[in-house]
N, C-alpha and C positions, 0 to 999 in steps of 0.2 A: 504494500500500500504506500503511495506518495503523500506530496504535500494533500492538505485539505478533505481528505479522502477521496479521491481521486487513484483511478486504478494504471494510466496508462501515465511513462515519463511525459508523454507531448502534450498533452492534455494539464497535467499539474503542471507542466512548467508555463504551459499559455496563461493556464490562472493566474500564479504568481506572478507573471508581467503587469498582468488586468489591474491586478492589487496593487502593485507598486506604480503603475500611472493611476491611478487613481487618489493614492495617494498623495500624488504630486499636481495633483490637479487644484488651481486655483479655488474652483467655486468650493471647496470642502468646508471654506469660513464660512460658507453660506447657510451652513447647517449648525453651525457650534454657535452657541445661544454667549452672548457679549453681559459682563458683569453689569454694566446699564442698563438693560433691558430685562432681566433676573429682576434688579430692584426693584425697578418701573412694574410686574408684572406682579411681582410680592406686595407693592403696597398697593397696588391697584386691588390685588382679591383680600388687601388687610380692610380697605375700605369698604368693598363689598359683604365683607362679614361683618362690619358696622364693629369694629374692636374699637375699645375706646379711641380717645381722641390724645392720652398718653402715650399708651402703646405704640400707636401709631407713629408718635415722635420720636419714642427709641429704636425704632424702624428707622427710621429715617437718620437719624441721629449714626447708628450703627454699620448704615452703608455708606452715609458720608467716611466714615471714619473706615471703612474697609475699602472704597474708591481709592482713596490716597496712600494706603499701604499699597494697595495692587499699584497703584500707579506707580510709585517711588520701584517698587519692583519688575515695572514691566510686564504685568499681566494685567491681560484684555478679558480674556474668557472664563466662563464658568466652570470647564473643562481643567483649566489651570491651577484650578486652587485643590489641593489634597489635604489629608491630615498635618504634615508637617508645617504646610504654608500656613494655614489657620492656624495650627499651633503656637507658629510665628506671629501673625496678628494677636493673638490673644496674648504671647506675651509683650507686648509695645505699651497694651495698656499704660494707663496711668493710675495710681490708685487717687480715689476720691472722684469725683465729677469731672467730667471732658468738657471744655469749654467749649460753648456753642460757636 
């Protein structure tokens, strides 16, 4: 058996070509969802479940504050942020209040 399950060499190796243009195919941003639009899309259904009007500001408040970390690091997408990165974010904190 080859790559992908695939039985015959010419056959896997034609897919693995497919795969690897594909990958290198511009529109693939087209499909990976941008940290702006995550936020935009979070507080849009925070407002739609009528969450308070607090909440909602530490929404807001909290992607402000993860915008600017992703930015300072050069992440665009939602795809980008793993455990370690968050865990990064989280510890930049400051303790006590984040000024507005």
């Amino acid at each position: 058996m080859f790559a992908l399950g695939e039985l015959d060499w010419e056959t896997a190796q034609k897919r693995v070509r497919e795969m690897e243009a594909a990958a290198d195919d511009p529109k693939i941003d087209e499909v990976r969802i941008s940290l702006a639009d995550a936020s935009e899309k979070f507080l849009t259904d925070a407002e739609a479940r009528q969450l308070s009007e607090a909440t909602i500001y530490k929404y807001t408040l909290l992607f402000k504050r993860l915008k600017e970390f992703a930015q300072s690091r050069g992440i665009k997408f939602l795809d980008e942020l793993d455990v370690d990165t968050l865990g990064a974010f989280r510890s930049s904190w400051k303790l006590g209040r984040w000024p507005v």
